[in-house]
C-alpha positions in Angstrom: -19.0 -28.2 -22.2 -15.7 -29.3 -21.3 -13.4 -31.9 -22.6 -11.7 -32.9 -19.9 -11.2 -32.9 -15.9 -7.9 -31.6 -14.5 -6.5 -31.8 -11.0 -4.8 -28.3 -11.6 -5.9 -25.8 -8.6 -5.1 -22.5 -7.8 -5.2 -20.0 -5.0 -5.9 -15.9 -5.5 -2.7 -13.8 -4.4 -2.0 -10.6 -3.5 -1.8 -9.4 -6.9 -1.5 -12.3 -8.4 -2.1 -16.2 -8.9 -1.1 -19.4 -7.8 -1.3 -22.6 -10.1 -0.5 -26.0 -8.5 0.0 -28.4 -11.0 0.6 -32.3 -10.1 4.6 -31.8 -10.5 4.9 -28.1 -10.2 3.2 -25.0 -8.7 4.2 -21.4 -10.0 2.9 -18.0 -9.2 2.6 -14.6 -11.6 2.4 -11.9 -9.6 2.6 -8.5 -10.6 5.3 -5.9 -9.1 4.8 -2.1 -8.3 5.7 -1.8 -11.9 2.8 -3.7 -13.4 5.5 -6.1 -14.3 4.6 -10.1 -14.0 7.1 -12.0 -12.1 7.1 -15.3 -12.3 8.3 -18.2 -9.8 8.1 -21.9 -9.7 8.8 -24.3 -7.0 7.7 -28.3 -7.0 4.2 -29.2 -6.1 4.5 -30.6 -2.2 3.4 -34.0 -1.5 3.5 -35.8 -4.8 6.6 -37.9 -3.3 4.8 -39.6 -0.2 4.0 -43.4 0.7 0.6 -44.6 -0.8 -0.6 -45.1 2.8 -0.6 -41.2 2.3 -2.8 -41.2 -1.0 -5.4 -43.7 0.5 -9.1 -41.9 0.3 -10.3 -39.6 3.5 -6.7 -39.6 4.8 -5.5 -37.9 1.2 -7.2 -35.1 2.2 -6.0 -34.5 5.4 -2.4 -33.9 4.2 -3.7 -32.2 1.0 -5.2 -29.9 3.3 -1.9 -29.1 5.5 0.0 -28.8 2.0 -2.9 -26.1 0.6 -2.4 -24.4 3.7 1.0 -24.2 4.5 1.7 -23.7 0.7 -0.8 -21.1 0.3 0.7 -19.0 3.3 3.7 -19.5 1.6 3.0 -18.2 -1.4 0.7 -15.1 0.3 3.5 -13.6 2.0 5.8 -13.5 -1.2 3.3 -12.1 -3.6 3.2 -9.1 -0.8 6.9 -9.3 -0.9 6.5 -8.8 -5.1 3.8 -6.7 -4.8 5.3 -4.0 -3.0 2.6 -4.2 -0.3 5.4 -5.7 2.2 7.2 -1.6 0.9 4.7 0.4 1.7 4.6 -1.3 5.1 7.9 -0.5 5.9 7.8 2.7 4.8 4.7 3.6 6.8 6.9 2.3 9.9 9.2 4.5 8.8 7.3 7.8 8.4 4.7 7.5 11.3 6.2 4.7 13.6 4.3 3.2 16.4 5.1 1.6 19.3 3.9 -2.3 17.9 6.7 -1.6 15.3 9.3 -2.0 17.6 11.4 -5.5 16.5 11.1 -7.4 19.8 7.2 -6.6 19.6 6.7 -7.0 16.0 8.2 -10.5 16.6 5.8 -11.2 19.4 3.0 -10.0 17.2 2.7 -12.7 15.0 2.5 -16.3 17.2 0.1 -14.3 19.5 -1.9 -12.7 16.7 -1.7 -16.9 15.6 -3.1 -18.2 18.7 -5.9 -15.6 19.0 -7.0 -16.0 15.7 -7.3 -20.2 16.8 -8.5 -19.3 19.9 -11.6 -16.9 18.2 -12.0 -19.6 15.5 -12.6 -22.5 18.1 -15.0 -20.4 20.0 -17.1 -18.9 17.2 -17.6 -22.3 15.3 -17.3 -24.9 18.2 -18.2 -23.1 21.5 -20.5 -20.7 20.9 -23.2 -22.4 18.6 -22.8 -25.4 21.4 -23.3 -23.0 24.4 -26.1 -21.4 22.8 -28.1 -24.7 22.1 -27.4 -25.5 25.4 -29.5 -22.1 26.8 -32.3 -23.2 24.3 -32.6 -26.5 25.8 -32.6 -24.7 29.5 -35.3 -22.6 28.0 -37.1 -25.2 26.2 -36.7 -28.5 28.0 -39.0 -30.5 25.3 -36.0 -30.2 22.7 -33.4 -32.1 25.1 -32.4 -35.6 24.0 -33.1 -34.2 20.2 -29.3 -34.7 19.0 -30.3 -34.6 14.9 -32.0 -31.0 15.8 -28.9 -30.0 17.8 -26.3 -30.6 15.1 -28.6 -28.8 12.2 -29.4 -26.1 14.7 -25.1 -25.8 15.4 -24.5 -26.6 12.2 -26.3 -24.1 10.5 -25.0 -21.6 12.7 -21.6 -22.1 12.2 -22.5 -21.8 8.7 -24.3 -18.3 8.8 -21.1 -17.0 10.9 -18.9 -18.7 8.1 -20.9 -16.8 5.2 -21.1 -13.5 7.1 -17.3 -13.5 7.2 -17.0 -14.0 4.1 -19.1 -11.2 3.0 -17.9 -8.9 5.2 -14.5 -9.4 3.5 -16.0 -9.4 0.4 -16.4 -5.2 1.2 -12.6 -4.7 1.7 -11.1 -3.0 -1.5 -7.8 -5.3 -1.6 -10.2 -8.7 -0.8 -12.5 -7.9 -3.7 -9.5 -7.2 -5.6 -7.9 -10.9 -4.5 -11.9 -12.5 -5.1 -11.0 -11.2 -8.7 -8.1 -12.8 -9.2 -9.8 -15.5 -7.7 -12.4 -15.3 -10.8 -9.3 -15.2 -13.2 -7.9 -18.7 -11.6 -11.5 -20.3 -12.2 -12.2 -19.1 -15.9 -8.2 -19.8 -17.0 -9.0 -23.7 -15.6 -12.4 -23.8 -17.2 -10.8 -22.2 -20.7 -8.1 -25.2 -20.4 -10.3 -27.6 -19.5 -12.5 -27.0 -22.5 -9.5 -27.6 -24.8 -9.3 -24.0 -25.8 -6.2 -22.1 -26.5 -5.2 -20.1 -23.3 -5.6 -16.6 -24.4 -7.1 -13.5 -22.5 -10.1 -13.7 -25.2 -10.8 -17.1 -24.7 -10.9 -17.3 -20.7 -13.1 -13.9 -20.3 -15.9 -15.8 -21.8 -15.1 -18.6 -19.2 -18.0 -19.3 -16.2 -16.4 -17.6 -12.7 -17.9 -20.7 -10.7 -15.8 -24.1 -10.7 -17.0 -26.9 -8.4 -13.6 -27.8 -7.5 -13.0 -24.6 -5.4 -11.8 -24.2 -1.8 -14.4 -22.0 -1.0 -16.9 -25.3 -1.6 -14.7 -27.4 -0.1 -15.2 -25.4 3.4 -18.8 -25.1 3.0 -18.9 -28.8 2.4 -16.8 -29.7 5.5 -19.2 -27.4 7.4 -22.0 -29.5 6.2 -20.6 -32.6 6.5 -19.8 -31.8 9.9 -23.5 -32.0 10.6 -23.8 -35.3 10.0 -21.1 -36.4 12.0 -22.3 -33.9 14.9 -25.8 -36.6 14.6 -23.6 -39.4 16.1 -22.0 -36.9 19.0 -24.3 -37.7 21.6 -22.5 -35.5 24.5 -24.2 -33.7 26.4 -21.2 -31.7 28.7 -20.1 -28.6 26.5 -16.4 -29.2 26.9 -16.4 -32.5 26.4 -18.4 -32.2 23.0 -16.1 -29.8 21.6 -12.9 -31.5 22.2 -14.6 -35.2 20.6 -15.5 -32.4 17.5 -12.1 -31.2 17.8 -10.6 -35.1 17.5 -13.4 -35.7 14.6 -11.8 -32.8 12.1 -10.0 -35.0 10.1 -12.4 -37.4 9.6 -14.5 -34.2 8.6 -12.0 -32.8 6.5 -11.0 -36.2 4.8 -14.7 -36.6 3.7 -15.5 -33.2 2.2 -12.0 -33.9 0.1 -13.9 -36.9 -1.7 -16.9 -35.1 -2.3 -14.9 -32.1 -3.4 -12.9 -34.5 -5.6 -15.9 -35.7 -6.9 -17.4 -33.0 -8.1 -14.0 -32.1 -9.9 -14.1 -35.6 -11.8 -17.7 -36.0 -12.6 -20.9 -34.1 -14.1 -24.1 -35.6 -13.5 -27.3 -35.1 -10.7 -25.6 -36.3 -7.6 -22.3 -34.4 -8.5 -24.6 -30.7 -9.1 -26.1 -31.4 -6.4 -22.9 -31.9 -4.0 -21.2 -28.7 -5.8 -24.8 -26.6 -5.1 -23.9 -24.6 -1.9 -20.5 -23.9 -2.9 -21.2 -22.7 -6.1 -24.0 -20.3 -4.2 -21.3 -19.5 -1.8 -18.8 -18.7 -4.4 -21.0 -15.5 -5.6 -19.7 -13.6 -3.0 -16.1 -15.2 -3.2 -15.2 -15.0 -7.5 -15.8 -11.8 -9.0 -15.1 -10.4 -12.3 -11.4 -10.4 -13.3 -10.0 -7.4 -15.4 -7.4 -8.5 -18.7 -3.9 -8.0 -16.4 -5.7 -9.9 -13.8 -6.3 -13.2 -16.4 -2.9 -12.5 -17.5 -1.5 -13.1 -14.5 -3.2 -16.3 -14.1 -2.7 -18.0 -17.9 0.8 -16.9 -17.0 0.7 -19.2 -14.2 -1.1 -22.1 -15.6 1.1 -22.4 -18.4 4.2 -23.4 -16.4 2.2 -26.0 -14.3 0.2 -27.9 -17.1 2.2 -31.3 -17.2 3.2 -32.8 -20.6 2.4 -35.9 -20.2 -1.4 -35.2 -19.5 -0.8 -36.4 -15.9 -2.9 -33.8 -14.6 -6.2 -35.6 -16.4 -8.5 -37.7 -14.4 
């Protein structure tokens, strides 16, 4: 059982780890060598106003940190990795005509706004349109807004989980959901009070309540009970009201997530259920260099002053 609660998360790399730590965040990743290299830079956001820190809107601008940090931190690790090489010289051997600069620097803001674009209409438009053609088809179920947000709801969350294991069947994802295992098993081996070797976090569980992966199914199902107090009927209008409602969303499923983090009792298991379910097709197995990789990170984020601890 563990011994304490810390606010130390993580992120699977490209070959690698990230550890963000309340006053530092540092990655190990390894190089084509097998080599760990090591960086650290200062955790973002520990420096803002308390208006910033308040509950529901803490989450927001955790969330933009995560993100932008974690993109951050992606495209190095394929920098140290060598995948960012073997790109260049596959452009070099066998050329093609996207590899051209002026359109490989196109690429990326379009590739950006389709990817928006497809997320906005698989999870907002599309389970909205199709309720709407079940209500043509079945007028009785018109006016019935708690069934329309379980039946979009739920929808959104079936497309969510079928993403996920679909990536789950790429060789260098599985490889990342590893590494993804190591994170969880080297916080639950520190949080237990234990030593951090490689020994003593491969006996670790793979499935930690504080996990990003819960945190999105949790904002998927607190967005149905928001969606209950939506009562729009015009397609358009609905989605761009759901649009506006995504931080509240997003604030909320923060708390809960930090909840589960800080306590361990009924309400808290309960809360951290579908994640954990969800995380079985997220956090595999780690190998040794894998954990390696992640105690190396861990140890240059854990604070001295036990300011981590909740």
């Amino acid at each position: 059982m563990s011994v304490k609660r810390t606010s130390i998360g993580g992120q699977a790399l490209l070959e690698g780890i990230m550890m963000r730590g309340p006053k530092v965040s540092a990655m190990a990743v390894r190089d084509p060598e097998g080599k760990i290299v090591l960086e650290e830079h200062p955790t973002r956001g520990t420096n803002r106003a308390k208006f910033f820190k308040l509950p529901i809107i803490r989450g927001i601008f955790n969330m933009i940190d995560s993100l932008t940090a974690g993109y951050k931190y992606l495209m190095r690790s394929a920098e140290i990795c060598g995948a960012d090489a073997e790109e260049e010289k596959r452009k070099r051997e066998n050329p093609k005509w996207y590899d051209a600069p002026i359109v490989d620097k196109l690429l990326m803001p379009v590739a950006t706004i389709l990817a928006v674009v497809l997320a906005v209409a698989l999870f907002f438009w599309l389970p909205m349109q199709l309720y709407t053609w079940l209500e043509a088809a079945l007028p009785g179920i018109a006016g019935h807004y708690f069934l329309r947000a379980v039946f979009e709801g739920v929808l959104r969350i079936l497309i969510f989980v079928g993403y996920v294991w679909a990536t789950s069947l790429m060789k260098d994802i599985h490889r990342t959901y590893q590494y993804h295992g190591a994170e969880h098993k080297t916080i639950f081996c520190y949080e237990a009070g234990l030593p951090l070797t490689v020994e003593n976090v491969r006996v670790q569980r793979r499935f930690h309540p504080r996990c990003g992966t819960s945190f999105l199914i949790l904002v998927l199902l607190v967005s149905i009970v928001v969606s209950m107090f939506v009562r729009i009927d015009n397609v358009p209008l609905r989605m761009l009201v759901k649009l506006l409602l995504l931080p509240l969303i997003v604030g909320i499923g923060y708390e809960l997530i930090k909840l589960a983090g800080r306590r361990d009792n009924w309400l808290t298991r309960i809360i951290s259920a579908p994640g954990i379910a969800l995380q079985h097709l997220t956090v595999f197995e780690p190998d040794d260099g894998m954990i390696e990789c992640a105690i190396a990170a861990m140890e240059k984020v854990i604070p001295e002053d036990g300011s981590d601890t909740w």
